[in-house]
C-alpha positions in Angstrom: 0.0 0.0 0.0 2.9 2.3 0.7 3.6 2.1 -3.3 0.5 3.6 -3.6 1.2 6.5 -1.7 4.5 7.2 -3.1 2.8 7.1 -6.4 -0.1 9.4 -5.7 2.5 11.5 -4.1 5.0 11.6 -7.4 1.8 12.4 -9.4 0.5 14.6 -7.3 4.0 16.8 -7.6 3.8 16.6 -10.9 0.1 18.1 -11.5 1.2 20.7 -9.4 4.8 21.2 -10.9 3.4 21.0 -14.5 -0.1 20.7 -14.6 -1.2 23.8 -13.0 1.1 26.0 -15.1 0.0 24.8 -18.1 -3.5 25.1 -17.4 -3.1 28.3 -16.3 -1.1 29.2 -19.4 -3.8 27.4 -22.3 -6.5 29.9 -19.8 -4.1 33.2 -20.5 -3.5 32.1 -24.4 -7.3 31.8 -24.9 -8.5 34.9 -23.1 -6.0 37.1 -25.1 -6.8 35.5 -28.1 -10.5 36.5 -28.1 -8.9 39.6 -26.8 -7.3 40.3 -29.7 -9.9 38.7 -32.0 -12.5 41.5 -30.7 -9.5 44.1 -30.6 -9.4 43.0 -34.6 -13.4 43.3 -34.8 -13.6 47.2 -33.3 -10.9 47.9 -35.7 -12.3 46.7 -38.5 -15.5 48.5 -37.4 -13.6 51.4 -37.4 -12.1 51.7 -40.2 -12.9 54.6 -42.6 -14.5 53.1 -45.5 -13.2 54.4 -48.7 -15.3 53.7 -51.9 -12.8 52.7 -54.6 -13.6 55.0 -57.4 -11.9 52.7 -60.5 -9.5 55.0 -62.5 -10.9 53.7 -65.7 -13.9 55.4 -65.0 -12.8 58.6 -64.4 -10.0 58.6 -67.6 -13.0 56.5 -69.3 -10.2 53.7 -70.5 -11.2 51.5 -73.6 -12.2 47.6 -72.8 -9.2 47.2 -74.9 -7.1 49.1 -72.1 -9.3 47.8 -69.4 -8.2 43.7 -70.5 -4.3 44.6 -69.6 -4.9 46.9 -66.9 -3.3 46.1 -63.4 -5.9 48.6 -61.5 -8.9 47.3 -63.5 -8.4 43.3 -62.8 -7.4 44.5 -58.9 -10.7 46.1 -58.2 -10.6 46.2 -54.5 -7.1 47.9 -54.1 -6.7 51.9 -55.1 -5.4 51.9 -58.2 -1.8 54.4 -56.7 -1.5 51.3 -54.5 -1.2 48.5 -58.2 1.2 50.9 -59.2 4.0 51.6 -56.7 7.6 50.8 -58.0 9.3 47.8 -56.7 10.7 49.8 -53.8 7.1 50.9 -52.8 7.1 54.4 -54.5 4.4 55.9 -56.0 4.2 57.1 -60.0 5.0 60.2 -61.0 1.3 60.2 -62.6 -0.3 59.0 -59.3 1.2 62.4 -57.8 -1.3 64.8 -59.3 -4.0 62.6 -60.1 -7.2 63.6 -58.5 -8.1 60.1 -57.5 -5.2 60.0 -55.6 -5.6 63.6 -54.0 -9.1 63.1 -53.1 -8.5 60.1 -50.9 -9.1 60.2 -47.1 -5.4 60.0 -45.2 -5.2 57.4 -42.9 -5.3 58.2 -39.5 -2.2 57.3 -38.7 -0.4 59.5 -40.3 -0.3 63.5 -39.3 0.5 66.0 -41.4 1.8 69.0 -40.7 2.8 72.5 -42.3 
């Protein structure tokens, strides 16, 4: 019987060694997951919503230009962002177009004069 009680004893220790601190620790991971999950929901909620106005439209593009068109097939994303250079600049064209001017800046950014 004393086997018994040196093995309940050994597995005892080692719930409360290990167990216990992993528990707790799967209970922390969760909590700030659905932390961060509803963190990412208010964001999202948030977020300015920008209607796209398509380029195209506003130069009125030929379907022929429309078929090649990097802006035109990527509807979703402003057509300044399609365009940026390989080191993430924009176009000299995006500069001055009005599409471009006319969107909201994000507010991460401040501007100042």
């Amino acid at each position: 019987m004393e086997w018994l009680d040196g093995i309940l004893a050994v597995g005892l220790g080692f719930f409360i060694r290990i167990g216990i601190p992993v528990i707790i620790t799967v209970l922390l991971v969760r909590g700030l997951r659905r932390l961060d999950d509803r963190w990412q929901a208010e964001a999202q909620d948030d977020a300015p919503q920008v209607e796209n106005i398509g380029c195209w439209e506003m130069k009125e593009c030929p379907a022929e230009l429309r078929a090649t068109c990097k802006a035109y097939s990527n509807p979703d994303i402003p057509c300044w962002q399609v365009f940026r250079d390989g080191q993430g600049g924009l176009k000299e064209g995006c500069l001055g177009c009005e599409i471009f001017r006319g969107s909201p800046v994000p507010a991460s950014i401040s501007i100042s004069h």
